[in-house]
Backbone bond lengths (Angstrom), bond angles and torsions (degrees), N, CA, C in turn:
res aa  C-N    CA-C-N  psi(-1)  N-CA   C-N-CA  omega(-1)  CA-C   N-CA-C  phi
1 X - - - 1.446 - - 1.520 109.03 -
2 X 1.323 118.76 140.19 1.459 120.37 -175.36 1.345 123.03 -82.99
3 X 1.231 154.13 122.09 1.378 146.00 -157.35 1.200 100.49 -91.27
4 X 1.638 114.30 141.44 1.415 144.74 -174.47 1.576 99.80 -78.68
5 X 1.039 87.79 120.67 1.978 120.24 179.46 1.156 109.77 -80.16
6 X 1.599 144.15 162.56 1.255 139.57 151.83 1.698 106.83 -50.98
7 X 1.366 101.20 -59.20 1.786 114.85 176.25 1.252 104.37 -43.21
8 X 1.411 140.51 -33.12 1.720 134.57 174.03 1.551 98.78 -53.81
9 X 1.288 116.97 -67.95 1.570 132.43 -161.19 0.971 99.14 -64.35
10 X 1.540 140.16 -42.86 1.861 133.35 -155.83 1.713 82.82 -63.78
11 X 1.860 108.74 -68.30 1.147 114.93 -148.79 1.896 110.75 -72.15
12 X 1.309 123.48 -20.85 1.355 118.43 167.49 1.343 96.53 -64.50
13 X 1.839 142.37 -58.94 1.464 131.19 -176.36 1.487 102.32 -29.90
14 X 1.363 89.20 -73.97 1.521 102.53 -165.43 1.942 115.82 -23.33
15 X 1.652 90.75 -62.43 1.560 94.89 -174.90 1.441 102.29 -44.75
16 X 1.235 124.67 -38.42 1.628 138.84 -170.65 1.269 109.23 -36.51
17 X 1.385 88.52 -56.70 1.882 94.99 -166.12 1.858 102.37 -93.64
18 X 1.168 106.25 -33.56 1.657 89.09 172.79 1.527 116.18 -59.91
19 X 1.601 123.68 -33.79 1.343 110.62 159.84 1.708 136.08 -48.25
20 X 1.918 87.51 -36.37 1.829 85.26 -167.95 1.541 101.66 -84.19
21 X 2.079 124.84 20.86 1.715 113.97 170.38 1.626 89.69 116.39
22 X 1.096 125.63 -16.74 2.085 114.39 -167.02 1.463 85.76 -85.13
23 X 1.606 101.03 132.57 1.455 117.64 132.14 1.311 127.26 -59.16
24 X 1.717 116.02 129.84 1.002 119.95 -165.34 1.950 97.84 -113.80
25 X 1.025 104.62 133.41 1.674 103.92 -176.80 1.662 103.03 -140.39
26 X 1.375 91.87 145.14 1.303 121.33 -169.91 1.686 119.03 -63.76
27 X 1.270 111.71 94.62 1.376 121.43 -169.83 1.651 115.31 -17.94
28 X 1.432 124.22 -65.13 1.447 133.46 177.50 1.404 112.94 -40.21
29 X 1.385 107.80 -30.58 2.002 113.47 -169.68 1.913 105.43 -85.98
30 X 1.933 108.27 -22.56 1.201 74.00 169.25 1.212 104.71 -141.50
31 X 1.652 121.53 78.23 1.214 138.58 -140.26 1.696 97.02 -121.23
32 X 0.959 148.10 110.09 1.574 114.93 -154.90 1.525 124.54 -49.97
33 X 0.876 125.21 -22.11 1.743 124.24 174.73 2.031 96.44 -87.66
34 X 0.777 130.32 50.14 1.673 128.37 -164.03 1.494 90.75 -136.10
35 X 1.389 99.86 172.91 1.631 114.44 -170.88 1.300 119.47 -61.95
36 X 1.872 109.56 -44.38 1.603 134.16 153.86 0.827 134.76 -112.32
37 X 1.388 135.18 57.80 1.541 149.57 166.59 1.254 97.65 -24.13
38 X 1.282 94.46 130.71 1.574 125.07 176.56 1.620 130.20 -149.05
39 X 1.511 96.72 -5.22 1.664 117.50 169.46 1.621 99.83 -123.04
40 X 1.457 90.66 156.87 1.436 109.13 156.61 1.490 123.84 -83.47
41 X 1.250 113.84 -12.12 1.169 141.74 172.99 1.452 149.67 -150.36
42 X 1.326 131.11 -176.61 1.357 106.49 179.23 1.768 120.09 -113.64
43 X 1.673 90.19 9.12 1.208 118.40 167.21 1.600 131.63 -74.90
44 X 1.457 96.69 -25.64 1.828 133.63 -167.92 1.541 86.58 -70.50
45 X 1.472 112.96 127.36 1.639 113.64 145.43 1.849 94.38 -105.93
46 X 1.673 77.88 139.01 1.927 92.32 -175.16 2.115 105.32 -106.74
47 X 0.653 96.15 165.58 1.522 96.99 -177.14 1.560 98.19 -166.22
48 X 1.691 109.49 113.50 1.371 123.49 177.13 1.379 105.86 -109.20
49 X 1.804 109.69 125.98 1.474 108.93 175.79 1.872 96.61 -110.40
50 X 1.382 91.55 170.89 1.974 99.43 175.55 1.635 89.53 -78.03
51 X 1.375 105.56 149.51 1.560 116.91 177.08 2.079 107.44 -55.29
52 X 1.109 117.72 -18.34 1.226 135.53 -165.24 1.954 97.94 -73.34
53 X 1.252 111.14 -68.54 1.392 135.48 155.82 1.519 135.26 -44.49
54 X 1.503 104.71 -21.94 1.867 114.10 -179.90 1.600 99.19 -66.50
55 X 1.383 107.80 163.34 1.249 127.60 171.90 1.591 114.99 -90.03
56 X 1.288 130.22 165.12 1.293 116.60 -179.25 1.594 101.92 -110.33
57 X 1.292 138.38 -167.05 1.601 127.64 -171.66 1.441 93.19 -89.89
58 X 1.312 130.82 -24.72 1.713 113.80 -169.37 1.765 94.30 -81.63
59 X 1.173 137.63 -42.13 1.615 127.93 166.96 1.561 116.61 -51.63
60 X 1.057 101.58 -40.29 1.636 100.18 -178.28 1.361 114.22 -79.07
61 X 1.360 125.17 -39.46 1.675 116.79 146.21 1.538 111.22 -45.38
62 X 1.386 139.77 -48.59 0.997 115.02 -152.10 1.578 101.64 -94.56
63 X 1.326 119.12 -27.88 1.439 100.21 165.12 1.686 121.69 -85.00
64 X 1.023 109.48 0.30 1.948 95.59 176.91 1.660 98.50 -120.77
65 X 1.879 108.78 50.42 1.564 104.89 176.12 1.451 108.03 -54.95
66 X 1.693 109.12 163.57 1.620 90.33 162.25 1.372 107.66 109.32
67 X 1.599 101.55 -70.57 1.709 129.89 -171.69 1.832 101.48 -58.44
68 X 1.147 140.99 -43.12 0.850 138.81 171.04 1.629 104.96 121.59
69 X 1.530 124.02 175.87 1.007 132.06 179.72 1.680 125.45 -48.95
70 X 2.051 99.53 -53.28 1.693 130.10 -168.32 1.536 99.16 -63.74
71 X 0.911 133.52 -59.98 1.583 113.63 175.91 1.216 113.48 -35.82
72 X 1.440 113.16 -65.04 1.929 114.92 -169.92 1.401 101.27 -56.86
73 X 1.197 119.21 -41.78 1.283 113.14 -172.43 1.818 112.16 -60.42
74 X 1.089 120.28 -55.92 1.736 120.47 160.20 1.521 128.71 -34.88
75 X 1.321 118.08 -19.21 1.299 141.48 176.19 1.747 108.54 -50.49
């Protein structure tokens, strides 16, 4: 049996979310020195919803209780 890679899991997620509608884009393109910067880093996981789909700050408190203020606030 072949042992499960990180690269198994990124790219099964991945398929995950390109099924449930997410664009999936190629880390280097929006890497901040990349063609479309879209992180501050290469540490940043980014997640773009349609304005239709965003959460408002009282949902995002109420689902990431716990988590603290600094996440929502990065939003």
């Amino acid at each position: 049996m072949a042992a499960v890679t990180e690269s198994h899991v990124e790219q099964a997620a991945l398929s995950w979310l390109e099924g449930l509608g997410y664009a999936v884009l190629h880390g280097p393109d929006i890497a901040p020195e990349g063609r479309a910067p879209e992180r501050e880093n290469t540490t940043t996981v980014t997640v773009h919803l349609p304005r239709e789909q965003r959460f408002g700050p009282a949902a995002l408190q109420a689902l990431m209780r716990g988590v603290g203020q600094g996440p929502i606030d990065e939003t």
